[in-house]
C-alpha positions as CSV (number, residue, x, y, z in Angstrom):
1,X,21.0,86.4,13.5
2,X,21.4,85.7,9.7
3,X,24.1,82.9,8.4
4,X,26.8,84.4,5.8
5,X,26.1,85.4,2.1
6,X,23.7,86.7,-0.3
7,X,22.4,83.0,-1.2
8,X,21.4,81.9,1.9
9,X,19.7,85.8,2.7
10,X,17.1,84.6,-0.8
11,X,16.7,81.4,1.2
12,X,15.1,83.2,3.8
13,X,13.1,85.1,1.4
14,X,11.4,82.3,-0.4
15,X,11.0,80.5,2.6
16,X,8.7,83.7,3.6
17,X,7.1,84.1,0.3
18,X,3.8,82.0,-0.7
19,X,4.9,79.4,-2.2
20,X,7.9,78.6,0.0
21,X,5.1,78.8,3.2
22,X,3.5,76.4,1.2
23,X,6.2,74.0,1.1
24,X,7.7,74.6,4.4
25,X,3.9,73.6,5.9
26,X,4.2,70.4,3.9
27,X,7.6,69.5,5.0
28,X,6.7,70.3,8.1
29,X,3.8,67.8,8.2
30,X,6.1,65.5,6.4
31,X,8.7,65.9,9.2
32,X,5.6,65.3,11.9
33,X,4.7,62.1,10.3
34,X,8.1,60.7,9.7
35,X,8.9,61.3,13.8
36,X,5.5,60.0,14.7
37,X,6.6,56.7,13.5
38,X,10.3,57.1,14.6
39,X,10.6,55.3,18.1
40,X,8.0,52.6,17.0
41,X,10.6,50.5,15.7
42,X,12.6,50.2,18.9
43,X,9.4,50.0,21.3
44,X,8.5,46.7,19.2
45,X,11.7,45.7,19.6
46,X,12.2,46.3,23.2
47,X,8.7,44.2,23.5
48,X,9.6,41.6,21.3
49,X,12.6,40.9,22.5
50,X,11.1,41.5,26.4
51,X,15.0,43.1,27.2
52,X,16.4,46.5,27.2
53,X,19.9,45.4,26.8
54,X,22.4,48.6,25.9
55,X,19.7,51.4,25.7
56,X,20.7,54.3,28.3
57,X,18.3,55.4,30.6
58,X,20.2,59.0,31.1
59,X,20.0,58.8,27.5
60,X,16.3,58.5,27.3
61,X,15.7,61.2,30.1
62,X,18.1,63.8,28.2
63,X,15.8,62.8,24.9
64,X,12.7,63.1,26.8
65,X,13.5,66.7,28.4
66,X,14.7,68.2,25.1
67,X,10.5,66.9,23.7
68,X,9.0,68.1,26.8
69,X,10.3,71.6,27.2
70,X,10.3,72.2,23.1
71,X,6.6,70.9,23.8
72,X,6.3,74.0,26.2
73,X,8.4,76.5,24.5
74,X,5.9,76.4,21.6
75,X,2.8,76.2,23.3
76,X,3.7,79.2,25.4
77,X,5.1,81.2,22.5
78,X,2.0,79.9,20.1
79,X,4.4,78.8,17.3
80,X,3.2,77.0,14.4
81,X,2.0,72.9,14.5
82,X,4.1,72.1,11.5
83,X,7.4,73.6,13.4
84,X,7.1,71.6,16.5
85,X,4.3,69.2,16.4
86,X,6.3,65.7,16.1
87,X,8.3,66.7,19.7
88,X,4.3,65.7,20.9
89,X,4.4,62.5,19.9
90,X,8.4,62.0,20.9
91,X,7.0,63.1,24.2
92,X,4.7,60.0,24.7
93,X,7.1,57.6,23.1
94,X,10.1,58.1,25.4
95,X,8.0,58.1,28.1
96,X,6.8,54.6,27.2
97,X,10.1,53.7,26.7
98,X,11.3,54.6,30.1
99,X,8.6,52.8,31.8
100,X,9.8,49.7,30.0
101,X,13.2,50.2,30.5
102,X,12.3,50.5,34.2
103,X,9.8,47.6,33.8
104,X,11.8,45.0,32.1
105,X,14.9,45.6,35.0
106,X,12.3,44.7,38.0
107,X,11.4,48.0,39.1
108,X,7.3,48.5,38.5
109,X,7.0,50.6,41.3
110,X,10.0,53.1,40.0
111,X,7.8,53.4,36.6
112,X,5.0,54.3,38.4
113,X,6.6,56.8,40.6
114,X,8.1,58.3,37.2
115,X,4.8,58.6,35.3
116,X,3.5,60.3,38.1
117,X,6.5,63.1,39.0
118,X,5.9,63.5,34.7
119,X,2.7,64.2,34.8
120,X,3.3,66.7,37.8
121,X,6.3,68.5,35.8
122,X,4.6,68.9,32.7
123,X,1.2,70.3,34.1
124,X,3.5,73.1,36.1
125,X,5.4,73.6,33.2
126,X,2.7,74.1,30.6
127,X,0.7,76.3,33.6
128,X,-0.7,79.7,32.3
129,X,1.4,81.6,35.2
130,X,4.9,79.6,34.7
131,X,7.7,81.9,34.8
132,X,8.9,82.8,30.9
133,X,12.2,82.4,32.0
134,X,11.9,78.5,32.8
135,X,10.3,78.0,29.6
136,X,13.1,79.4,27.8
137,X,15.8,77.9,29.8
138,X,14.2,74.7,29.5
139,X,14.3,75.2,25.9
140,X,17.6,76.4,25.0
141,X,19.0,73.6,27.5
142,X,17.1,71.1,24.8
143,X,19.8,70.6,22.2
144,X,22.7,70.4,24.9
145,X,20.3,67.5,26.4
146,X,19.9,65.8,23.0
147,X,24.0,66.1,21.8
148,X,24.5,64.5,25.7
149,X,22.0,61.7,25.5
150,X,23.4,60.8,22.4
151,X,27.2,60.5,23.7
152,X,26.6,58.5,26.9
153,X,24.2,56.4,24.6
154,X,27.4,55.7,22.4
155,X,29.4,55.5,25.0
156,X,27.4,52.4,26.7
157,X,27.3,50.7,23.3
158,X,31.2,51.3,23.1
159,X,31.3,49.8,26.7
160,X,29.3,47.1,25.7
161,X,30.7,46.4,22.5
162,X,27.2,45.7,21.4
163,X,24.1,47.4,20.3
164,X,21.7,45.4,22.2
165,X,18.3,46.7,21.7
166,X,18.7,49.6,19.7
167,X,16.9,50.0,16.7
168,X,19.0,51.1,13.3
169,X,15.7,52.2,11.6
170,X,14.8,54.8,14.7
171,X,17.7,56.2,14.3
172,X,18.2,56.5,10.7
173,X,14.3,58.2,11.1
174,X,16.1,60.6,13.5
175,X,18.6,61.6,10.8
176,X,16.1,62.3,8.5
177,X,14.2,64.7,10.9
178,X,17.6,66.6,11.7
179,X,18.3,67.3,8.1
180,X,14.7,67.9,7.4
181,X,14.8,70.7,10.1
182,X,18.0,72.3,9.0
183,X,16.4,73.0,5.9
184,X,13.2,74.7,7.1
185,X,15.5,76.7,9.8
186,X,17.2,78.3,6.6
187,X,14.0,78.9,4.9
188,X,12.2,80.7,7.6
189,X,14.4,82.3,10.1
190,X,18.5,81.6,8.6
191,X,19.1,82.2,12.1
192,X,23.1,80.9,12.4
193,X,22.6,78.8,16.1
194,X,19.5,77.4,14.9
195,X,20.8,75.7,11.9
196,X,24.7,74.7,14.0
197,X,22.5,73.2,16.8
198,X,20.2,71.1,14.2
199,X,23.3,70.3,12.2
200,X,25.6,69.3,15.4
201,X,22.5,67.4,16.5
202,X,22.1,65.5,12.8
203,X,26.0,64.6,13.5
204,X,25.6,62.5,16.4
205,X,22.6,61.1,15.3
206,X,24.5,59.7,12.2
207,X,27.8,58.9,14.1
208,X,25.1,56.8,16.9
209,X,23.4,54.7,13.4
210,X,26.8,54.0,12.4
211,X,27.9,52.6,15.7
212,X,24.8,50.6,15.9
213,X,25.4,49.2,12.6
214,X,29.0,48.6,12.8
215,X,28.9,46.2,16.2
216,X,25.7,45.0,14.7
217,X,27.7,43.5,11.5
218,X,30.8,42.4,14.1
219,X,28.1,41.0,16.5
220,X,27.1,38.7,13.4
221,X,30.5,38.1,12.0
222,X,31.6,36.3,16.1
223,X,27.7,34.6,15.6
């Protein structure tokens, strides 16, 4: 499925030309690093201020299914490393984050329990014999998860009135990744849902920085 117009339809060409593979590899490897460092920011945080105070743990779950089954998807359909490779790393880091979430609110024994059931999930899900249909479900269910986990995280911060523990630079890092993949979706495939999804995605990831940094501000102002 191709967007509208001529334009974007030589988009789509360069992107498959030499040159524009070139680039699009680059970005790609650009985007990777940028989202490897993207969730360090509010796991120091989280340490150094020993609390998880206003980060959702539905929130993190949603963020950590939509890494986990993109993980699979492209492992089972052998898609490129510079298309998919920084959902790796995502993977780990929300896991860490929900074992601290779980760990600084008194429940050791829940984080254990989680890393193991994990563990279990992502070894049947990334088995040779896994049906092709869970794989794909899982996937396309990964941008509904993300648009989700970002409401009920703005939604606890509304609650709150406070931004607690969130980092502003994680998610400003998470803005960048959403507009970086909007522009490679239009340079490979100009496939229409692709480039809403990434776009609608980029949204609430701009309206949650926003948030963060207005009760931040007001949270200073009553200080």
């Amino acid at each position: 499925m191709e967007i509208f117009g001529e334009y974007p339809d030589k988009l789509v060409n360069f992107g498959q030309s030499r040159h524009g593979s070139c680039l699009l590899t680059v970005l790609g490897y650009i985007l990777i690093g940028t989202m490897t460092i993207s969730q360090v920011p509010q796991i120091f945080k989280i340490l150094r201020k020993r609390s998880t105070l206003c980060v959702s743990f539905c929130s993190l779950l949603l963020l950590l299914q939509a890494s986990s089954s993109t993980v699979a998807y492209a492992i089972y359909n052998r898609l490129s490393f510079s298309a998919w490779g920084e959902h790796i790393v995502l993977m780990f880091m929300f896991v860490v984050l929900v074992c601290l979430l779980l760990q600084y609110n008194q429940r050791p024994i829940a984080s254990l329990v989680f890393m193991t059931v994990y563990i279990l999930c992502m070894v049947l899900l990334l088995w040779p014999s896994v049906p092709q249909r869970l794989v794909q479900t899982l996937y396309l269910l990964s941008m509904p998860a993300m648009v989700l986990s970002r409401v009920l995280q703005m939604y606890k911060i509304h609650r709150t009135k406070c931004p607690g523990q969130l980092s502003a630079t994680s998610s400003f890092l998470c803005i960048f990744h959403g507009l970086g993949r909007i522009t490679t979706s239009i340079l490979t495939t100009g496939d229409r849902l692709m480039i809403i999804a990434f776009a609608i995605g980029s949204l609430f990831n701009v309206l949650l920085f926003l948030q963060v940094m207005f009760y931040r501000r007001k949270t200073k102002k009553v200080a």
